[in-house]
LUMMIVEX-535233 format. One record per atom (N, C-alpha, C): x, z, y; residue in one letter. Coordinates in steps of 0.1 Angstrom, whole numbers, plus 5000, padded with zeros to 4 digits. Layout:
N
XZYa;...
//
This chain:
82
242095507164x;241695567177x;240795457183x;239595527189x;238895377195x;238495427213x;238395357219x;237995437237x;237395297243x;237095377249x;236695267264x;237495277275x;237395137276x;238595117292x;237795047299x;237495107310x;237195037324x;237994947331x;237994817338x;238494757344x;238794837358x;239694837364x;240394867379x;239594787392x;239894837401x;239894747410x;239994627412x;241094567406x;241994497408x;241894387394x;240594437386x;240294377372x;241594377365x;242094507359x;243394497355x;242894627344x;243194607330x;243494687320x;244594787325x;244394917326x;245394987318x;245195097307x;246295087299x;246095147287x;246695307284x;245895367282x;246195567283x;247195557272x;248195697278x;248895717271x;248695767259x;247795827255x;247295887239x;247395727235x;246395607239x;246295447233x;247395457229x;248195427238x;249895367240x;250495407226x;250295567225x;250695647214x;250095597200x;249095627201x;248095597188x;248695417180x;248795347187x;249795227185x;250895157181x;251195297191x;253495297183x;253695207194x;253295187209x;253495097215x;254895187228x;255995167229x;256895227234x;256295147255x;257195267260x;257095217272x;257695077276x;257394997285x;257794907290x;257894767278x;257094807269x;257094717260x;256394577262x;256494467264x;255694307264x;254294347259x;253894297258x;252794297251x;251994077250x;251794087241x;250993927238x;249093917240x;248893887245x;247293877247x;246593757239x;245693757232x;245193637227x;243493687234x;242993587235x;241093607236x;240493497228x;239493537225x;237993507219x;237393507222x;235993497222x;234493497227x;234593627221x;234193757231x;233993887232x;235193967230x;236593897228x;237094007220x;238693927227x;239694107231x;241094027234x;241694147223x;242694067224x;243694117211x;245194127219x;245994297218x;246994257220x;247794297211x;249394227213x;250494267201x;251794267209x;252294367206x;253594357208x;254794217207x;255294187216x;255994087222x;257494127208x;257593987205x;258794007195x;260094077204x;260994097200x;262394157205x;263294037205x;263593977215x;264793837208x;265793907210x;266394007210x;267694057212x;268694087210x;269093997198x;269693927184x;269993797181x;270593837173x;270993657168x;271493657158x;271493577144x;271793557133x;273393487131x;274393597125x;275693537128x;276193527112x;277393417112x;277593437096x;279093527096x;278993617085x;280293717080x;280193697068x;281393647069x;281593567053x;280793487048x;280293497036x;279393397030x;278193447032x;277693517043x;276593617043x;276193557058x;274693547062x;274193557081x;273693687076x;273593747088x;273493907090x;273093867106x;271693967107x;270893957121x;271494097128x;271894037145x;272994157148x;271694227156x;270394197160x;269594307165x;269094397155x;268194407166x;266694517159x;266094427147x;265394467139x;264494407129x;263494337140x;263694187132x;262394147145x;260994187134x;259694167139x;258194147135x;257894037125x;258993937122x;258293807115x;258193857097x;257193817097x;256993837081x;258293827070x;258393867059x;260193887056x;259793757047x;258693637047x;258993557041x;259393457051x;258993437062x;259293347073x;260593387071x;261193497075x;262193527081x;263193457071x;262993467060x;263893417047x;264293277048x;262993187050x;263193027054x;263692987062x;263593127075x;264493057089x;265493067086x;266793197077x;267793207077x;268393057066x;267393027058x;268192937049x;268592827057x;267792777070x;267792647071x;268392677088x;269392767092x;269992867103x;271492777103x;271192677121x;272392607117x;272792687132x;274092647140x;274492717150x;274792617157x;
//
């Protein structure tokens, strides 16, 4: 989906609910801003709302799936002290 957004008053983005949709971006979600020369980027704000616990011989992450690539994620759990 592509649109134009005008700045506010107040020089403030906001983003239509079709965008919001088109995204997968849920309400009241974080969001991450990066900029460039011409260009901002946003992304969804990781979830920390978890924590990696060990059961048994196993760590098992008690949130949501976070965003980190499943090879990062692999290296953090091996090297996962408490």
């Amino acid at each position: 989906m592509k649109t134009t957004i005008a700045l506010d008053a107040s020089n403030r983005i906001v983003l239509s609910r079709e965008l919001r949709r088109a995204a997968g971006i849920p309400r009241k979600q974080k969001l991450e801003a990066y900029a460039t020369p011409g260009r901002i980027v946003l992304e969804m704000a990781a979830n920390p709302s978890g924590r990696v616990v060990k059961r048994g011989k196993l760590k098992v992450w008690t949130g949501a799936v976070p965003a980190t690539p499943i090879e990062e994620a692999v290296e953090q759990s091996r090297h996962y002290t408490r």
